[in-house]
C-alpha positions in Angstrom: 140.9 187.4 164.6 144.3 188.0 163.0 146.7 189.9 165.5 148.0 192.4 162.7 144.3 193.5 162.6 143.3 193.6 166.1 144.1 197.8 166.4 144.1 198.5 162.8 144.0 202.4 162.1 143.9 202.6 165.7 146.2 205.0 167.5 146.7 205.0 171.0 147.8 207.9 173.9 150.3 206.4 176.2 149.7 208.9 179.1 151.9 209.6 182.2 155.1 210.3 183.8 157.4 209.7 186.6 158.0 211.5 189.5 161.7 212.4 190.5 162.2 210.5 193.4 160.8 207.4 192.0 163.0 204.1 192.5 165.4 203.7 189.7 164.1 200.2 189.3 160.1 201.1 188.9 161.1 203.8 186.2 163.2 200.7 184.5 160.1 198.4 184.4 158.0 201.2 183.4 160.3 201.7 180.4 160.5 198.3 179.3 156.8 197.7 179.5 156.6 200.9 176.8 159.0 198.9 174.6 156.9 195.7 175.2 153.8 197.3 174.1 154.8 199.2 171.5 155.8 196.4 170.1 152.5 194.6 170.2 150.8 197.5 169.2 152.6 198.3 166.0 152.1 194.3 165.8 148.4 194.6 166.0 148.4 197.1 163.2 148.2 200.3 165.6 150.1 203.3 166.5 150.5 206.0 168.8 149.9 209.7 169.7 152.9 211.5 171.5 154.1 215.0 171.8 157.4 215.9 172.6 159.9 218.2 173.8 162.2 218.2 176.3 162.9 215.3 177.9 163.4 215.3 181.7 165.3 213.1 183.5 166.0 211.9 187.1 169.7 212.4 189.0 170.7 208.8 187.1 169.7 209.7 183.8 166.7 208.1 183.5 163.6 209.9 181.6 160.6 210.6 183.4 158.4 210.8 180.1 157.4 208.1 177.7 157.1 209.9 174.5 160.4 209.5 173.2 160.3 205.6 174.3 157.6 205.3 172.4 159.3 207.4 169.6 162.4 205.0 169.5 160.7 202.0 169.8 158.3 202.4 166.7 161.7 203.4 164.8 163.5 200.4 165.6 160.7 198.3 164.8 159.9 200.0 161.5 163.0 201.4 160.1 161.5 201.4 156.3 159.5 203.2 154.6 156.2 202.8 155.4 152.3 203.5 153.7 150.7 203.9 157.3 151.7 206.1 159.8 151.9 204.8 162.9 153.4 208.0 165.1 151.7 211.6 165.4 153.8 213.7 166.6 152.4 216.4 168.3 154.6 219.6 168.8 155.8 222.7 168.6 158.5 223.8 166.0 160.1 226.3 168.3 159.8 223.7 171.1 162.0 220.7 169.1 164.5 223.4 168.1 165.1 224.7 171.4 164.2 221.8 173.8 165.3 218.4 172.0 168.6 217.3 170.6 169.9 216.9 167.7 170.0 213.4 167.7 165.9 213.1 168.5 165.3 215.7 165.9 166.8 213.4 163.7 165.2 210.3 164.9 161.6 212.2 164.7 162.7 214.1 160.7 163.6 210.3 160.0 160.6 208.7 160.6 158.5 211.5 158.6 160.4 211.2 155.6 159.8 207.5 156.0 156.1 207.6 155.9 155.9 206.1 159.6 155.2 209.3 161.5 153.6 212.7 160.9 153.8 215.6 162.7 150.8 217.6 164.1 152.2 220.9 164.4 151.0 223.7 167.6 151.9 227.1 167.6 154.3 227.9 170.4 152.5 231.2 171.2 149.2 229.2 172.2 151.0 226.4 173.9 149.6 225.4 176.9 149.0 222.2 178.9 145.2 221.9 177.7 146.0 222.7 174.1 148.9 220.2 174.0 146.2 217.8 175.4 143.2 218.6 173.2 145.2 217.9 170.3 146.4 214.8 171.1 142.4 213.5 172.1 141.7 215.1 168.9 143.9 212.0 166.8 143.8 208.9 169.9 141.6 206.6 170.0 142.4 204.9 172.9 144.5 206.1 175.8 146.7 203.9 178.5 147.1 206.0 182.0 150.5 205.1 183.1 152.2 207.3 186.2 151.5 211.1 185.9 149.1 213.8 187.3 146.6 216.3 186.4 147.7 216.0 183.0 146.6 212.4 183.0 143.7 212.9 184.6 142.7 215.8 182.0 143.3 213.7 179.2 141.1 211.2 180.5 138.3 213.0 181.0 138.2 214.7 177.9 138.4 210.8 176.3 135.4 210.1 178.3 133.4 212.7 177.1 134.2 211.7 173.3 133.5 208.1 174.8 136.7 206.7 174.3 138.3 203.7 176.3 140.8 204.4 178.6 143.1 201.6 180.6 144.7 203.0 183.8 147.7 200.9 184.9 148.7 200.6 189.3 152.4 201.5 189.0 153.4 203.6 191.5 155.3 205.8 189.8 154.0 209.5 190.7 154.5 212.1 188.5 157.4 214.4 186.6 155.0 217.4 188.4 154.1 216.3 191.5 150.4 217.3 191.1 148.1 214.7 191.9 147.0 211.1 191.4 147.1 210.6 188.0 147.0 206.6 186.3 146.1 206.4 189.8 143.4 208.2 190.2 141.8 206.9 187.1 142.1 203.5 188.3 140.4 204.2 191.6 137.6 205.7 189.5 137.4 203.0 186.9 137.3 200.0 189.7 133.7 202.0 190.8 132.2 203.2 187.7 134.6 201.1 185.1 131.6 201.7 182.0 132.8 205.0 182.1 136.0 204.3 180.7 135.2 201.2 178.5 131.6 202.4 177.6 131.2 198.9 175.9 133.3 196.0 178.2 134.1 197.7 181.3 132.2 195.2 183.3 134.5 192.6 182.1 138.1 194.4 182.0 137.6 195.4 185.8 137.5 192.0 186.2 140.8 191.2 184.8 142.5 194.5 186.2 144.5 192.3 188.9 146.2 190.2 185.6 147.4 193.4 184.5 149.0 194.2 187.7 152.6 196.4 187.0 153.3 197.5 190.2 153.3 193.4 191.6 153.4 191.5 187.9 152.1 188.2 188.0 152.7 188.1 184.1 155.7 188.7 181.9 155.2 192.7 180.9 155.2 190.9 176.7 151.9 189.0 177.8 150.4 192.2 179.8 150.6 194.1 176.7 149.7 191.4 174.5 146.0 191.2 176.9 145.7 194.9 177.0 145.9 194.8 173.2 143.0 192.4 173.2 141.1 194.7 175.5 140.7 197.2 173.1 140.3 195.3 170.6 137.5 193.5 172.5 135.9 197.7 174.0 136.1 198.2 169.9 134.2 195.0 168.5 131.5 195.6 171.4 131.1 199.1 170.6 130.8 197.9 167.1 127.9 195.5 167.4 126.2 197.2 169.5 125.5 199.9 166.6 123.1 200.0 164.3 123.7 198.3 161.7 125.2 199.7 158.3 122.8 197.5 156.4 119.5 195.8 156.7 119.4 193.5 153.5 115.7 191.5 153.3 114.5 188.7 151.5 111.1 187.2 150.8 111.4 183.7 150.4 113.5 181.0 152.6 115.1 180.0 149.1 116.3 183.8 149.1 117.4 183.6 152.4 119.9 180.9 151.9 121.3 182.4 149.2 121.9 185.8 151.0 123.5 183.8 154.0 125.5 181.7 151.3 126.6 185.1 149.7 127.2 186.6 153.5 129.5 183.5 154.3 126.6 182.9 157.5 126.7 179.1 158.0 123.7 177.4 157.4 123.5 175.9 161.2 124.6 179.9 162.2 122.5 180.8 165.6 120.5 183.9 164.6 119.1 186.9 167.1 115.5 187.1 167.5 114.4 190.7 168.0 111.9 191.7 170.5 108.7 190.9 167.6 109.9 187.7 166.9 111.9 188.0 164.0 115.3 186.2 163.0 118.2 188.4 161.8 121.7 186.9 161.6 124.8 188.9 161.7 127.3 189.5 158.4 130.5 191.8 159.2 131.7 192.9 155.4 135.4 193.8 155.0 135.5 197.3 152.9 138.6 198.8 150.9 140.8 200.4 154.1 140.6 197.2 156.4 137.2 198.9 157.8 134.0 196.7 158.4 130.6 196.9 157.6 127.8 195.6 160.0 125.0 193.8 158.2 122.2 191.9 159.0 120.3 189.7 157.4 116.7 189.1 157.5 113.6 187.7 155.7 109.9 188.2 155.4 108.9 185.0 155.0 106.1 185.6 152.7 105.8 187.1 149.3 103.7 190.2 149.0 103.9 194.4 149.6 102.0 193.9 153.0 104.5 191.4 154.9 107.5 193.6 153.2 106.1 196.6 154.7 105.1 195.5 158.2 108.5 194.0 158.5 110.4 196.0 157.2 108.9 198.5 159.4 109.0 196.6 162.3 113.2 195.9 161.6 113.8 199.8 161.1 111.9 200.4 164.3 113.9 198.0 166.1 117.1 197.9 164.8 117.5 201.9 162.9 119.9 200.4 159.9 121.6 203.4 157.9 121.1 201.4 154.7 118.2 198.7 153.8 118.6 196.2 150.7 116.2 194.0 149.7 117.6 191.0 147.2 115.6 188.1 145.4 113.9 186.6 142.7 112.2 188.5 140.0 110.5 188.4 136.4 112.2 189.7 133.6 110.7 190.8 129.9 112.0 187.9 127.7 113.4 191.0 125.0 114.9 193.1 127.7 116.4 190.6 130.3 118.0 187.0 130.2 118.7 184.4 133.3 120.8 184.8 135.6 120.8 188.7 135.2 121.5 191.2 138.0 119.2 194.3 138.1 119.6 196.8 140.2 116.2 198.7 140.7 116.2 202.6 139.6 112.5 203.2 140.3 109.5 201.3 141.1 106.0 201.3 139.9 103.1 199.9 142.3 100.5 199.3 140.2 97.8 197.6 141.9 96.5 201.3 142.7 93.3 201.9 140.7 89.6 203.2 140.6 86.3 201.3 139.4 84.7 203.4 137.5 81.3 203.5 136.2 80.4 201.5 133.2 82.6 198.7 135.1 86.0 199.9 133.5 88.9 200.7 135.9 91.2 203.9 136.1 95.2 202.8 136.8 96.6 204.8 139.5 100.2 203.6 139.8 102.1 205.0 142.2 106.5 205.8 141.4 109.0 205.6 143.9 112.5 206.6 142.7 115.7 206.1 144.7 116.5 209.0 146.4 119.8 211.2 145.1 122.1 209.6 147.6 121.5 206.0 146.5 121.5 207.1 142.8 124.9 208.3 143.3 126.0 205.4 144.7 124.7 203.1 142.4 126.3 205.4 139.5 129.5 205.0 141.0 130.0 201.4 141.3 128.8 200.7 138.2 131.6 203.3 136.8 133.9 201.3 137.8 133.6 198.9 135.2 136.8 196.7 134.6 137.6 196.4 138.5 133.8 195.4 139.2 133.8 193.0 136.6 136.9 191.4 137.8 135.8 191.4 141.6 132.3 190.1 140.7 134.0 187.4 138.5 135.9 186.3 141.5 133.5 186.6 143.8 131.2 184.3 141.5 133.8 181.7 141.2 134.2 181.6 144.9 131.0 181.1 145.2 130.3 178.4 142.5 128.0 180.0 140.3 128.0 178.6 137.1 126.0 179.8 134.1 125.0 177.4 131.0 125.3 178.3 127.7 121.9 177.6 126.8 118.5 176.3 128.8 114.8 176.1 127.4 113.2 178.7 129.3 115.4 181.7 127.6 118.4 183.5 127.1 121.5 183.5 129.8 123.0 186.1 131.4 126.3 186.4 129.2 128.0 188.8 131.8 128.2 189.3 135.5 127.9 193.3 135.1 124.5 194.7 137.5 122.3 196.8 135.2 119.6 199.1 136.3 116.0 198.7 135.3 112.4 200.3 136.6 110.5 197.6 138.8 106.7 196.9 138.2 105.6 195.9 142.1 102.3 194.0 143.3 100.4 191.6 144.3 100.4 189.2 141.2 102.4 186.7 139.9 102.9 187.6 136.5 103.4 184.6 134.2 101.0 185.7 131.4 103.6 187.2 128.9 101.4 189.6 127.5 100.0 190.8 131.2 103.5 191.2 132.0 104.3 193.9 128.6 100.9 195.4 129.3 102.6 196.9 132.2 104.5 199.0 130.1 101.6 200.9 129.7 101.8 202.5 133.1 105.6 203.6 132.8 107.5 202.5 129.3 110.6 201.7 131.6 109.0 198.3 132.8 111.5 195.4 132.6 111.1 193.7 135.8 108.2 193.1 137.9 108.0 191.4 141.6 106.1 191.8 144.9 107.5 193.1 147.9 109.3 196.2 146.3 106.9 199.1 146.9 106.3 197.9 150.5 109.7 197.9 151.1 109.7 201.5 149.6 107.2 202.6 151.8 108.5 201.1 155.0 111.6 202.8 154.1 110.1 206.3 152.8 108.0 206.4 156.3 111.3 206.0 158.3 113.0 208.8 156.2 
């Protein structure tokens, strides 16, 4: 993984502070550990949550809060403008008017007008410790415990319950209030029950804890930051495969599968999971618009038919609770209303093995229509709005891919375009290759371009699970 996406739209709470009788030369390391790991943060693609107002310092001048180090460090590293904002600032109005300087009013104004910072403003009247922290849990993601007291402590409890990571650090460095163990006490906590701060790796990270030793360094304080980067980034990618995934896409047919992989960018020698009933499913993480990800997981039936679609499809819902299932493959297409090569997206689908033998040895059709529900249909209205960009995007992604069309082959007309189209979905047991069996379906619903057989077990699976 790229570093500038490790902690993308990630922001982190550096938590702490320094008690008053502190050694200069702790509060100097402290410092320039901030500075380090801002750095690799902002690096990473992250940012910070901070509020500010006064700033305390000791009898030499040096500041017993990290806020503002964190506040000067992201402006000297990003003194542009900027289209993410990688600083919220909480505070109060009244507070930066009466309790900072000039000179850090400035510095904060600056980095707003930038784009690199926005502020999250409180109300003065309602200020209070647990406010001040509420709001900052309410935008972190992640939180580092670094020095400080109850406040720390507070903070990191209310991350646990939204089951957030949080990293204590062992420097000594008390706290600006003198009330309690702070970083400290965190750390003591997370060496016995470490899964309750890194829900997803904490049984690894407490093994590593020592590494990230500030109080007795056995690294530079630019390589400690650089591995507790890679923590959270490694608490975030475990958290996110151990979710359910965002989608389930299924295929019938091992020729269907190694096109979905090929289209998935899953290597053909790729080790796949087997679930608990025996069936394979191989991983696929989709980049989206907004550097997020999409989980998906591929999966086949291994068998044409409605009655292996549904019992495996059912059996993958069960075990794995995607939000979204897709199924992708190979279908028939009337010769007049489809061509080679085509993409169809299916609005409805008619099952229409359902009948009755009546006397007199004549049958009664009793089809059965599934239409997406209003979610999907909205979904699928909206992508295909967006003509010109999808047409552009597909033709890339077709070109990546090597997909070639011919101008002209025996068995019928080619798909002159690469734009989906939506068409209703005749779904059974029969492999249709009798043209005029194949129109006769039109009988049941006039909408019939398409027919195939896995579709209305799928449907069912799918309508079963809600």
């Amino acid at each position: 993984m790229e570093n500038d996406l490790m902690l993308a739209s990630r922001h982190i709470l550096l938590a702490g502070s320094v008690s008053n009788t502190t050694e200069n030369e702790l509060i100097d390391r402290a410092h320039t550990f901030v500075k380090e790991f801002v750095g690799e943060v902002i690096n990473a693609g992250g940012g910070f949550v901070i509020y500010v107002a006064a700033e305390p310092v000791n009898a030499d001048n040096k500041p017993l809060l990290f806020d503002w180090t964190v506040a000067e460090a992201i402006d000297k590293l990003l003194p542009g403008e900027s289209s993410l904002v990688r600083l919220k600032i909480v505070a109060s109005r009244e507070r930066l008017q009466s309790k900072a300087n000039p000179e850090q009013r400035r510095l904060l104004y600056g980095m707003i007008a930038r784009g690199v910072a926005e502020l999250v403003p409180l109300e003065d009247e309602v200020l209070t410790g647990g406010n001040v922290g509420d709001e900052q849990i309410e935008h972190a993601t992640a939180m580092v415990a670094l020095g400080g007291g109850k406040g720390v402590l507070d903070r990191a409890q209310k991350m646990v319950k939204r089951s957030l990571p949080v990293l204590p650090l062992d420097m000594q460095l008390g706290a600006n209030s003198e009330d309690g163990a702070g970083a400290l006490g965190v750390l003591k906590r997370f060496q016995s029950n470490p899964l309750t701060y890194m829900p997803n790796s904490g049984n690894k990270v407490v093994k590593v804890l020592p590494s990230l030793s500030l109080q007795e360094p056995v690294l530079s304080l630019q390589e400690i930051s650089k591995r507790i980067v890679k923590v959270f980034y490694e608490e975030e990618k475990a958290r996110i495969e151990a979710l359910p995934p965002d989608v389930l896409v299924l295929t019938a047919l091992d020729v269907e599968l190694a096109a979905a992989k090929q289209a998935f960018g899953i290597a053909e020698d790729a080790e796949h999971v087997t679930t608990k009933n025996g069936l394979h499913v191989w991983k696929a993480p989709v980049s989206k618009r907004g550097g997020k990800t999409a989980s998906c997981v591929v999966a086949c039936f291994a068998g044409a038919g409605n009655v292996d679609a549904a019992s495996v499809t059912t059996m993958l819902l069960g075990e794995l609770e995607p939000a979204n299932v897709m199924m992708m493959g190979i279908a028939a297409g009337l010769r007049d209303k489809c061509a080679l090569g085509e993409v169809i997206l299916a609005e409805r689908v008619v099952a229409y093995e359902g009948a009755a033998l009546i006397e007199g040895g004549k049958s009664e059709v009793r089809p059965e229509v599934t239409r997406l529900n209003m979610r999907v249909r909205q979904d699928v209205s909206a992508y295909l709005s967006n003509r010109a960009t999808l047409e552009s995007r597909l033709t890339d992604s077709y070109k990546m891919l090597g997909i070639e069309f011919p101008d002209h082959v025996d068995a019928g007309p080619v798909a002159q375009g690469v734009i989906p189209k939506t068409a209703t979905v005749a779904s059974g047991e029969k492999l249709l290759r009798d043209p005029d069996k194949f129109l006769g379906m039109r009988e049941l619903h006039g909408k019939i371009e398409i027919a195939e057989m896995e579709g209305a077990g799928l449907f069912a699976a799918c309508e079963n699970f809600g």
